[in-house]
C-alpha positions in Angstrom: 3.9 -85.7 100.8 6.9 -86.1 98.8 8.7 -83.4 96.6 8.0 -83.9 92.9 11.8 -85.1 91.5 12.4 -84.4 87.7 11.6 -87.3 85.7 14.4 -89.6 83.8 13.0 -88.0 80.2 13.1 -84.9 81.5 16.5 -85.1 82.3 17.3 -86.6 79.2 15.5 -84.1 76.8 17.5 -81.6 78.7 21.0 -83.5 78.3 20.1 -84.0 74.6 19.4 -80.5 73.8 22.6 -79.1 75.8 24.8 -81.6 74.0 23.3 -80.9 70.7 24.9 -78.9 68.1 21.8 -76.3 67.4 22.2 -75.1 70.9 25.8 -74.5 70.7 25.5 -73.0 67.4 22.9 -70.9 69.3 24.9 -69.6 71.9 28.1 -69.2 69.7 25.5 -67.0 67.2 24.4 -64.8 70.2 28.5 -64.3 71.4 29.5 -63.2 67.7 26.3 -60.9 67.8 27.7 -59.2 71.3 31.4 -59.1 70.5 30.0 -57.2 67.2 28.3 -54.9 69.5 31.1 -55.0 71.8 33.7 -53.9 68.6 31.1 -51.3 67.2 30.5 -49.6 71.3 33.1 -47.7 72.9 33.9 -50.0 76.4 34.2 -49.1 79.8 34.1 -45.6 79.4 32.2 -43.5 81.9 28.6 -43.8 82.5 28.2 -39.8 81.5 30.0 -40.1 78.2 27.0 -42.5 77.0 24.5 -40.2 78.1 25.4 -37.4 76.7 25.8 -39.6 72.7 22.3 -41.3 73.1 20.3 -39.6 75.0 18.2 -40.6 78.4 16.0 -43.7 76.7 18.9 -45.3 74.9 21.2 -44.8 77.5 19.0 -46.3 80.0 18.4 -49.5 77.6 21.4 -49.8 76.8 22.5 -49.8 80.5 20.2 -52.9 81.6 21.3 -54.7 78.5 24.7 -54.3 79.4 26.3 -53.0 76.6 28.5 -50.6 77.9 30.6 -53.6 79.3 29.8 -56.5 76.9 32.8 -59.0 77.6 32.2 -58.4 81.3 28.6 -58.4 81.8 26.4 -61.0 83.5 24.4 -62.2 80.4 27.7 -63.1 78.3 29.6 -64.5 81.1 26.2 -67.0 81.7 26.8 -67.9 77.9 30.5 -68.4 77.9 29.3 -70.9 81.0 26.6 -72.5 79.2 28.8 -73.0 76.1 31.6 -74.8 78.2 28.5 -77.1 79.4 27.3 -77.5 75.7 30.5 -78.6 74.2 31.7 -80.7 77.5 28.6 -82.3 76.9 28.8 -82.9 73.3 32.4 -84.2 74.2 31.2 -86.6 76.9 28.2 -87.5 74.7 29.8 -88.2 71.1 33.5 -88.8 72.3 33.0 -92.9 73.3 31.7 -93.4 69.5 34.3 -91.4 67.5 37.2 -93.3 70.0 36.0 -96.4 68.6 35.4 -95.6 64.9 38.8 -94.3 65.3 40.2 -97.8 66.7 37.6 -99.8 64.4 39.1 -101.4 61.3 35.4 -102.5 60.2 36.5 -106.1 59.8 33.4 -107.7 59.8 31.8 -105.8 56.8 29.3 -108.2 54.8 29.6 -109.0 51.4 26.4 -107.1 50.3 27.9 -103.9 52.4 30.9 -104.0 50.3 29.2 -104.4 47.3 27.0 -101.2 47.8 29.8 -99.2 48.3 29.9 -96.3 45.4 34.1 -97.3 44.9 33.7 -101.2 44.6 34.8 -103.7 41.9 34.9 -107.3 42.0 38.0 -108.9 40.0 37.8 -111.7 38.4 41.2 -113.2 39.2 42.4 -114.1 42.7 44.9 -112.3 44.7 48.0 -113.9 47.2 47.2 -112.7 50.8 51.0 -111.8 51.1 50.5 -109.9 47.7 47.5 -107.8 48.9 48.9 -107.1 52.8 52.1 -106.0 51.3 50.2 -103.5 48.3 48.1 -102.0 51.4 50.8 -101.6 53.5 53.2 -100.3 50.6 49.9 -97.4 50.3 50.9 -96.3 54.3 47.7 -98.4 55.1 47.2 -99.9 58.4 45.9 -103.5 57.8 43.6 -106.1 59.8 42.7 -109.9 58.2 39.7 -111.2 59.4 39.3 -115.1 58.0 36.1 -115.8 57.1 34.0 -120.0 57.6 33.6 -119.6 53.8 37.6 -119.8 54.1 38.2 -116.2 52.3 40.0 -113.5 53.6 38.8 -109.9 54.4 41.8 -107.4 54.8 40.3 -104.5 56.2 42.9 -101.2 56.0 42.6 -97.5 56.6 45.1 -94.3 57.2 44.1 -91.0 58.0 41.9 -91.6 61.5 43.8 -88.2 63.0 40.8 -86.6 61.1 38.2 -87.7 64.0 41.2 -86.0 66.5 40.1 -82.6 64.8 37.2 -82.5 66.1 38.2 -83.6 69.7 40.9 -80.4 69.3 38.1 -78.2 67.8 35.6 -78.8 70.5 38.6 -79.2 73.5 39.3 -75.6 71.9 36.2 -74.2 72.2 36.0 -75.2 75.9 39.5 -74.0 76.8 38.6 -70.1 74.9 35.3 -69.8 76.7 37.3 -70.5 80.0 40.0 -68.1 79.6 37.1 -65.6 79.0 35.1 -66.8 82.0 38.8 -65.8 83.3 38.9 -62.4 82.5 35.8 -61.9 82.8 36.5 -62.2 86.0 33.1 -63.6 87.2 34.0 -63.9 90.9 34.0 -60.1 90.6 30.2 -60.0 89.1 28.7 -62.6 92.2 30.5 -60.5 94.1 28.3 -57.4 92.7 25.5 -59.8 92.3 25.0 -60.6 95.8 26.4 -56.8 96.9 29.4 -57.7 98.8 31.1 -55.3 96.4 29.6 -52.4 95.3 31.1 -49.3 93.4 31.8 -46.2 94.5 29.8 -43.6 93.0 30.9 -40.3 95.4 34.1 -38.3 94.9 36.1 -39.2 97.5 40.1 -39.3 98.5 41.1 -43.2 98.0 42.0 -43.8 101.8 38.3 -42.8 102.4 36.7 -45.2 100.2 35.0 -48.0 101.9 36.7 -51.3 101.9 33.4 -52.9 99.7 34.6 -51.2 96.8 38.0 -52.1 97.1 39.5 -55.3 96.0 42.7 -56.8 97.0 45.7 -58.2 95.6 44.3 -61.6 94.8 41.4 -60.5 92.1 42.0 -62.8 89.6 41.9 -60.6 86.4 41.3 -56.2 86.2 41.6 -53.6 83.8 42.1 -49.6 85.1 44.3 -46.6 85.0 46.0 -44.3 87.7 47.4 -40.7 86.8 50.8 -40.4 88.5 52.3 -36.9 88.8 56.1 -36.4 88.6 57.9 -37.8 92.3 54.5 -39.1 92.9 53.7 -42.8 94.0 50.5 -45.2 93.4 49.8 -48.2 94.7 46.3 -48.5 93.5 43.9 -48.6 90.0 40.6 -47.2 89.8 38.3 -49.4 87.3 35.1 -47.8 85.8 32.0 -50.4 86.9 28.6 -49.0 86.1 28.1 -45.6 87.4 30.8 -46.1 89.7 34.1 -47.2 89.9 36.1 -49.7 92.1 39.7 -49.7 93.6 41.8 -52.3 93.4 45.1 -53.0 95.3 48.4 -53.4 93.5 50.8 -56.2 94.8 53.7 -52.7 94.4 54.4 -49.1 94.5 54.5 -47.2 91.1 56.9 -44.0 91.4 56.9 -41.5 88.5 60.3 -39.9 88.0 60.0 -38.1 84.7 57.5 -38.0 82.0 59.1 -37.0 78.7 57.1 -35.8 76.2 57.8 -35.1 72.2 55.7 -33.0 69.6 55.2 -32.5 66.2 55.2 -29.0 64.1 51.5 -29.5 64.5 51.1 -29.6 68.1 50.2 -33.6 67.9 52.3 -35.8 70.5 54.8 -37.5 68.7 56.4 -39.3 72.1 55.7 -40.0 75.4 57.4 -41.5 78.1 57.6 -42.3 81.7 60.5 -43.2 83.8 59.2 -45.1 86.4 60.7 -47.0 89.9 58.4 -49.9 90.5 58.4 -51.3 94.3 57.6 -54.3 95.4 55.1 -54.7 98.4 56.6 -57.8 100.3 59.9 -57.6 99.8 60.6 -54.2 99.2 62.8 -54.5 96.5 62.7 -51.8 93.4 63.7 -51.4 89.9 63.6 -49.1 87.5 61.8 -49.3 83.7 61.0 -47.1 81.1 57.3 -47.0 79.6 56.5 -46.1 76.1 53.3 -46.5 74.5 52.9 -50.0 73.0 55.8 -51.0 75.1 54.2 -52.0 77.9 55.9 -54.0 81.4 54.8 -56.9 82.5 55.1 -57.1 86.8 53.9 -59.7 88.8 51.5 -61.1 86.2 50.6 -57.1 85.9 50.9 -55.1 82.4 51.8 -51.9 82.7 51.0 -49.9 79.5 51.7 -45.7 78.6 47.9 -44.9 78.2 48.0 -41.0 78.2 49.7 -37.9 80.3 48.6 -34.9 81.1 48.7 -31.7 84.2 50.2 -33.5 87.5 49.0 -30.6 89.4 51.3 -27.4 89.2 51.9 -24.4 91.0 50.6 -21.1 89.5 51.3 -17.3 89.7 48.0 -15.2 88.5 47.0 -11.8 88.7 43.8 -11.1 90.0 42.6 -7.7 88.4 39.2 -7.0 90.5 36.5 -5.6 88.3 34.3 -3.2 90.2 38.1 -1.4 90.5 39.4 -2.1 87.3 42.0 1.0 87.8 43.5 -0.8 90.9 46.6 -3.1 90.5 46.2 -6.5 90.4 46.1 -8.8 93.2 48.9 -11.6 93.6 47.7 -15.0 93.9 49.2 -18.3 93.9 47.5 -22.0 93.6 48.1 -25.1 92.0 46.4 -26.6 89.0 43.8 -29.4 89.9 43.5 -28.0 92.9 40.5 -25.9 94.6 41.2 -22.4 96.9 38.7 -20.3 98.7 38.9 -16.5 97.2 37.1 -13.8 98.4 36.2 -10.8 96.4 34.4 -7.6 97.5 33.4 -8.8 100.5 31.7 -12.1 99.3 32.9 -15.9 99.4 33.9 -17.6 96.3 35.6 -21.1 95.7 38.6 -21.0 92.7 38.5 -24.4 91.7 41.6 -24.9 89.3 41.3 -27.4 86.7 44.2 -28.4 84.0 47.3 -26.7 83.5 47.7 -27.1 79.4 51.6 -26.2 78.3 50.8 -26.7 74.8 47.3 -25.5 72.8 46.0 -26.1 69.1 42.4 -24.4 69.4 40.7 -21.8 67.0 39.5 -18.9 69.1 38.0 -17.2 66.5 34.4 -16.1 66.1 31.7 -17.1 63.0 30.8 -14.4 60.5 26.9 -13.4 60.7 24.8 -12.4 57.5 22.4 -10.2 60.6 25.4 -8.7 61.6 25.2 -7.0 65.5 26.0 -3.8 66.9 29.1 -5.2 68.1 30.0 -6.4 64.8 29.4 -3.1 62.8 31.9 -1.5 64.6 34.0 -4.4 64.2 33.8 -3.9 60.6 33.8 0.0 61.3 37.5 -1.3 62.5 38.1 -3.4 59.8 39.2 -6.4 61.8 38.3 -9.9 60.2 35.9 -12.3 62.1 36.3 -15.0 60.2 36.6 -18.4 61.9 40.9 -18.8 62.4 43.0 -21.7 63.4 45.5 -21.1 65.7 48.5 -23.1 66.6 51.0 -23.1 69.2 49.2 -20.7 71.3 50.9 -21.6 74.4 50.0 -22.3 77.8 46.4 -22.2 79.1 44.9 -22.8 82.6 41.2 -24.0 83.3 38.8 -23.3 86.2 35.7 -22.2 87.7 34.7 -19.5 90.4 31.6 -21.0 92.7 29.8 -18.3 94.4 28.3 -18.9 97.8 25.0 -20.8 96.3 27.0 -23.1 94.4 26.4 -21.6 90.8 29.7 -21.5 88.7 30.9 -20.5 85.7 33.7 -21.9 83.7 36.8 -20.5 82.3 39.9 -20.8 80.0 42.8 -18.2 80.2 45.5 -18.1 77.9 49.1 -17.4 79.2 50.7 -16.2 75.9 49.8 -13.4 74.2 48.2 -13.9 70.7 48.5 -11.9 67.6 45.2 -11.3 65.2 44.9 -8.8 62.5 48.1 -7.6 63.5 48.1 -6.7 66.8 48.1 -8.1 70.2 45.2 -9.9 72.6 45.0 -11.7 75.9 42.1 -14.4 75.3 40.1 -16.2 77.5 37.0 -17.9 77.2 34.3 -18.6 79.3 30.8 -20.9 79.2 28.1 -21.3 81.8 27.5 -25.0 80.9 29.9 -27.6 80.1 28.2 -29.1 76.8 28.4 -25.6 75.5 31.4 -24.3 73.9 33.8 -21.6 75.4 32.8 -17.6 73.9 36.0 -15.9 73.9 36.9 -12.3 74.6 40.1 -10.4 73.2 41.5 -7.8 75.7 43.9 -5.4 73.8 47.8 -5.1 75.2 49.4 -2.0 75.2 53.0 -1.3 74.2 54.0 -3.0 77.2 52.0 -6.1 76.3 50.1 -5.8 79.5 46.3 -5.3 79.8 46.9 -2.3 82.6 45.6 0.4 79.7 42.6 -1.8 78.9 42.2 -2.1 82.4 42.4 2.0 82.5 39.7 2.2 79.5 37.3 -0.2 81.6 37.4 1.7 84.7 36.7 4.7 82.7 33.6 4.0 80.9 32.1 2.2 84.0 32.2 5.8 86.2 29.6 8.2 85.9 31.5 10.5 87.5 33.7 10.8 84.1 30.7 10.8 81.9 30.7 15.0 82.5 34.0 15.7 81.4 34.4 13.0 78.8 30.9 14.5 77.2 32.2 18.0 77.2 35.2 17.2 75.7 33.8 15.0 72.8 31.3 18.0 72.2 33.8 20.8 72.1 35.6 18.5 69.5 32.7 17.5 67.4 31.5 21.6 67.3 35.4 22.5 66.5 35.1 19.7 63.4 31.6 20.9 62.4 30.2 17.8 62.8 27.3 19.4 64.8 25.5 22.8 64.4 25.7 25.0 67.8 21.6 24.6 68.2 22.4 20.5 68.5 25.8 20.6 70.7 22.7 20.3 74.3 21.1 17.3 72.4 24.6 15.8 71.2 26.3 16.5 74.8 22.8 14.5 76.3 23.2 11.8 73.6 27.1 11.3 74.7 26.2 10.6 78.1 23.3 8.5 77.6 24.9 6.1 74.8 28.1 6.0 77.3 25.8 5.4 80.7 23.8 2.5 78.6 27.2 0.8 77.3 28.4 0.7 80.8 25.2 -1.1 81.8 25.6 -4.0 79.5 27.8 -2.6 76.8 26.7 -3.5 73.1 23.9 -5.6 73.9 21.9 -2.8 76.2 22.2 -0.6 73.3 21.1 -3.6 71.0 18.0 -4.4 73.4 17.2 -0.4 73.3 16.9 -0.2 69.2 14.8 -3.4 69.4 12.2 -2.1 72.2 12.1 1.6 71.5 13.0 2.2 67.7 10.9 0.9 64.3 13.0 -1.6 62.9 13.3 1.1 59.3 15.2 3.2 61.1 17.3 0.6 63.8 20.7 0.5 61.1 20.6 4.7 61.2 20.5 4.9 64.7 22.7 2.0 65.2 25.3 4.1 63.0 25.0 7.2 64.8 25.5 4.9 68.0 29.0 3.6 66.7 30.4 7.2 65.6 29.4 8.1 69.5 31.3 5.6 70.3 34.6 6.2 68.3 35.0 10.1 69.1 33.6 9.6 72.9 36.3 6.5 73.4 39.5 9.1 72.8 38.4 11.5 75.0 37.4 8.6 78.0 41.0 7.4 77.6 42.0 11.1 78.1 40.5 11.3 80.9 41.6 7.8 82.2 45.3 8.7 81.6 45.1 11.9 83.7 43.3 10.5 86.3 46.7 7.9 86.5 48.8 11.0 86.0 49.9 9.5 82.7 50.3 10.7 79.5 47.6 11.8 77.0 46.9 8.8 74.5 49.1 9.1 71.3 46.8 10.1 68.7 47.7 7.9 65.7 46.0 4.9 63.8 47.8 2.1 66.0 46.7 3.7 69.2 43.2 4.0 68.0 42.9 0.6 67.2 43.8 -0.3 70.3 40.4 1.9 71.3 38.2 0.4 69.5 39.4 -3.0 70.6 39.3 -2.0 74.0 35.4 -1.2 73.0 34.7 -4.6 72.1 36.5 -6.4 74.7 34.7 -3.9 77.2 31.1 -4.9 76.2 32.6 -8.8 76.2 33.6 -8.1 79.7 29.5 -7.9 80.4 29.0 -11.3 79.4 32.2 -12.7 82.0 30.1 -12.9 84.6 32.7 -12.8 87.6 34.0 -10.2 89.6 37.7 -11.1 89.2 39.6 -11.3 85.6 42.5 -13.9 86.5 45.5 -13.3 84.2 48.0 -16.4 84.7 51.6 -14.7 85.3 53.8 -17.5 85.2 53.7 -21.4 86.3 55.9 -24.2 87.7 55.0 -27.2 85.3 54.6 -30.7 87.3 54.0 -33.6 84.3 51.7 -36.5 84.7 51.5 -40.1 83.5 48.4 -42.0 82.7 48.8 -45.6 83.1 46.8 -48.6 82.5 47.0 -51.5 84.4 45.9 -54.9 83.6 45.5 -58.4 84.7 44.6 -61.0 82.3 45.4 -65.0 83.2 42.8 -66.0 80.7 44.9 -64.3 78.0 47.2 -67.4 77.8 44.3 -69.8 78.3 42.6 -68.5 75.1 46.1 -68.9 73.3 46.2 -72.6 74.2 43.0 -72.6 72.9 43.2 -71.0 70.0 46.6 -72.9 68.9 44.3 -76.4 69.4 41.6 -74.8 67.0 43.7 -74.4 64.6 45.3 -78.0 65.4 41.4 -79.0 65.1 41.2 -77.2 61.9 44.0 -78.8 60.0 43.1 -82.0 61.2 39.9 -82.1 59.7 40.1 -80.7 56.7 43.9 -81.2 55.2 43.8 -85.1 57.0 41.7 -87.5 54.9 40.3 -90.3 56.4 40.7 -93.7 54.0 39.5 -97.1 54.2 40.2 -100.0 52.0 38.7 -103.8 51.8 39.9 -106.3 50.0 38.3 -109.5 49.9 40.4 -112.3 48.8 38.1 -115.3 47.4 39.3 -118.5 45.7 37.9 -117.2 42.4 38.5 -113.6 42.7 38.7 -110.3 44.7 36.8 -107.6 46.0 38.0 -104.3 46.3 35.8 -101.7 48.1 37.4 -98.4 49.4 35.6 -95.2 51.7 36.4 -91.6 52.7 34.9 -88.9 54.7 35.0 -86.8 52.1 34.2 -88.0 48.4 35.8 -85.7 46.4 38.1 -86.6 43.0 40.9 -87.7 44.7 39.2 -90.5 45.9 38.2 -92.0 42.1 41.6 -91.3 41.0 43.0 -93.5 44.6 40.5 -95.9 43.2 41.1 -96.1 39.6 45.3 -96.7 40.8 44.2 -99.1 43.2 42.2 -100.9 40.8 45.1 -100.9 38.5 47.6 -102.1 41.2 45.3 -105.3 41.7 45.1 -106.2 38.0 49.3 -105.9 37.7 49.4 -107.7 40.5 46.5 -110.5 39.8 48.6 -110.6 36.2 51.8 -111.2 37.4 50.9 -114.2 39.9 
């Protein structure tokens, strides 16, 4: 039995609807609808970034439409293929017939032809053949005599056939773009993916552990990806985003950062950035250095180099590590480096300090919203008089990022500030902390002391979190409040109870315990009384526990003056903050040894010049057809007169007026013979 073979129609329905125009106007409609898309979307950036702006449905249509990667996804590539076919086609099919209208002079026109022509006129007298061949010519036509058996003459002229060339250029054009795209879109790459002999990476791995099947070598015929290069650091490799993965791809040289230099404005914005780079080549060793600035990019090997971004190269740091549950205790040294990760253990349990990005240089607003249902917390804030309105802050110095992973993998994430910050008039340490990454940072202010070190704060803490204290700081707040007459002898056993018991249920969870106790155990007429009574607790019990702190240090009583109770009452807030921390170490960055990155983008683009080439014959094309006008002229030379018939491929007024003066030409000359 023999295979079924396609049939000759079938064949030729199918050439005549790949060559036609509707189905290149198709394909061309559907490539200006996806470079729209491909304009409007974001490109190549990583898979999570589009999941978290549209959600788990659109994310997951938009995935298998490929529109995270328009210009290099299977679908357009199959177009720009299908569009080279289309217009080679067309080429092939229509290019024979416009060849020869171009080389046709349309000698053998009839008689009843010419006279149909719109621009046609018969003259009565007759016209010398010399006469007529030298008028056309003197007009820049190109002339052709045909005799005739009736003995009359047909001269049969034209100028302007460059206009049919317009369309060869337009259509060549067309062909030579969608190539250069096919170029750097880099299709080898996608049947490579196609038929999985490359597939991305999607693990976290060093890059000498990544498997060689999602590497590519030297010879990939067109890439786009970046590298971050610390300071006297080398790469010799890109990493390209490609689905939910990424790939690596192998540099024909060796990039070495020297220096990253790096300008700002008043404002905190960049205003320059550099690299000095030494670029090395692989084969023959040879180096040479350049300077990168952004939108000065270097071209090596076919390779452009551009100055994409910069940022923390991974730098060695000095912190404190002030250990909660012994607040009193002097801080433990520790060293790291940024971007790096450390085991740290902390009252006898196993945690992972996992460093993230050294910032040198902040613009952030720390401050805290203003609340209508104002908190505990935030009456004695007010009590306090310290504003909470939302403030910007600039120039707030350096910053370090990082989580603390306990044993079960759980971790919290955190951002300490180096630099001491000024609000209201006096002095914080701020750091900020979240327990999810799409949430944004809650801050806490710790109070500095004269010394501008959180050591008294620290002090305070220790303080309110020992029971131990709770006796003598109770007896000394009640002695003080009987001595002021604040309370009547037959209350000093309730108030002394009530000192303790506010002071044992702030240490618990500070503000919020006392917050959750009002809500479950008082009517909600009498919450803001209570609540009141709570804070002035708070305010004369605080003195006495720093007291009592200081002599346990064998300091100093506490100076008893407006500055140094501020300092308190700060030290109350940032206390109950504490509760919220989560962690069992405060890390307070001491000092830091700043090693600069670059961010570079790498790219290979052959089709780049293709498209030029083409683009430069579109606009060849262009010209050509519509600023070249194609013109044809008959003249008929009888014994008793002449016929003058005359065409364009464009009627438009310029080709009456051509006709009128022609017309006119040919009576002068029919006059003077």
């Amino acid at each position: 039995m023999k295979p079924n073979k396609p049939s000759a129609s079938n064949v030729h329905h199918a050439y005549e609807l790949f060559s036609s125009m509707r189905f290149a106007i198709g394909l061309l409609t559907i490539l200006a609808i996806a470079s729209i898309i491909g304009t409007v979307l974001k490109q190549n950036e990583p898979y999570p970034n589009y999941a978290f702006e549209f959600g788990p449905f659109w994310f997951a249509a938009f995935e298998k439409l490929g529109l995270y990667d328009v210009y290099h996804s299977s679908w357009f590539l199959l177009i720009l293929a299908f569009l080279v076919l289309s217009t080679t086609l067309c080429i092939i099919r229509n290019g024979p017939a416009f060849l020869r209208d171009m080389k046709s002079f349309r000698e053998r026109a009839t008689d009843n032809s010419l006279r149909a022509m719109r621009h046609s006129q018969q003259l009565d007298r007759p016209l010398d053949e010399a006469q007529a061949m030298r008028l056309l010519q003197g007009h820049g036509l190109r002339v052709k005599r045909a005799a005739r058996d009736d003995g009359s003459v047909l001269l049969a002229a034209k100028k302007g056939s460059a206009n049919k060339l317009g369309y060869f250029f337009a259509h060549i054009a067309m062909v030579v773009i969608c190539i250069g795209g096919l170029m750097d879109g880099n299709l080898p790459l996608k049947i490579g993916e196609l038929t999985g002999s490359i597939k991305p990476e999607t693990r976290d791995l060093p890059q000498a552990q990544i498997p060689e099947q999602s590497r590519l070598g030297t010879g990939n015929l067109s890439f786009r990806g970046s590298v971050t290069v610390p300071e006297g650091k080398s790469a010799d490799v890109i990493f390209m985003n490609s689905g939910n993965g990424y790939l690596v791809q192998e540099l024909p040289f060796i990039v070495t950062l020297k220096k990253f230099h790096v300008d700002y404005y008043s404002n905190g914005m960049p205003k320059l950035f550099a690299s000095d780079i030494v670029v090395t080549d692989k084969d023959s060793g040879k180096t040479s250095e350049h300077t990168i600035k952004v939108n000065h990019p270097l071209v090596v090997d076919g390779v452009a180099i551009y100055q994409a971004s910069f940022g923390d190269g991974g730098s060695p740091l000095q912190l404190k590590a002030w250990n909660l549950q012994t607040p009193q205790a002097a801080p433990t040294e520790i060293k790291g480096n940024s971007l790096g990760a450390q085991p740290l253990k902390v009252n006898g349990r196993d945690y992972k300090l996992e460093f993230g990005e050294l910032r040198v240089f902040n613009v952030e607003n720390t401050g805290a919203p203003g609340s209508d249902d104002k908190s505990l917390e935030q009456r004695l804030k007010d009590a306090r008089s310290v504003r909470q309105d939302t403030k910007a802050l600039k120039n707030i110095g350096p910053s370090i990022s990082f989580k603390l992973r306990d044993q079960h993998g759980q971790a919290r994430e955190y951002q300490h500030y180096m630099a001491p910050m000024q609000q209201d008039g006096e002095w914080y340490q701020v750091a900020g902390v979240r327990s999810d990454v799409g949430q944004p940072f809650q801050y806490l202010r710790l109070p500095l002391d004269k010394d501008m070190s959180i050591a008294s704060f620290m002090r305070l803490y220790a303080a309110l979190k020992d029971p131990t204290l709770y006796d003598e700081i109770r007896k000394r707040t009640t002695a003080k409040a009987m001595q002021g007459q604040a309370i009547s002898p037959a209350m000093q056993q309730q108030f002394s109870d009530s000192v303790r018991w506010v002071l044992s249920r702030f240490a618990e969870g500070g503000f919020k315990a006392l917050e959750q106790f009002l809500d479950d155990k008082v009517p909600a007429d009498k919450r803001q009384a209570i609540a009141q009574t709570y804070i002035k607790i708070l305010q004369g019990a605080v003195v006495d526990v720093m007291d009592v702190a200081q002599a346990k240090a064998g300091l100093a009583p506490w100076p008893q003056d407006a500055k140094h109770y501020r300092f308190l009452l700060d030290g109350l807030v940032g206390a109950s903050a504490l509760q919220d921390y989560a962690a069992p170490v405060y890390l307070e960055m001491s000092g830091f040894d700043q090693v600069q990155a670059s961010g570079l983008q790498m790219t290979r683009s052959p089709g780049k010049n293709v498209v030029y080439l083409g683009s430069l014959l579109l606009v060849i094309g262009i010209i050509l057809m519509f600023y070249v006008r194609e013109v044809r002229v008959w003249l008929l030379l009888q014994r008793d007169g002449t016929r003058l018939a005359m065409t364009s491929n464009r009627h438009n007024r310029d080709l009456d007026q051509d006709f009128e003066r022609m017309v006119g030409y040919l009576n002068k000359q029919a006059g003077e013979a």
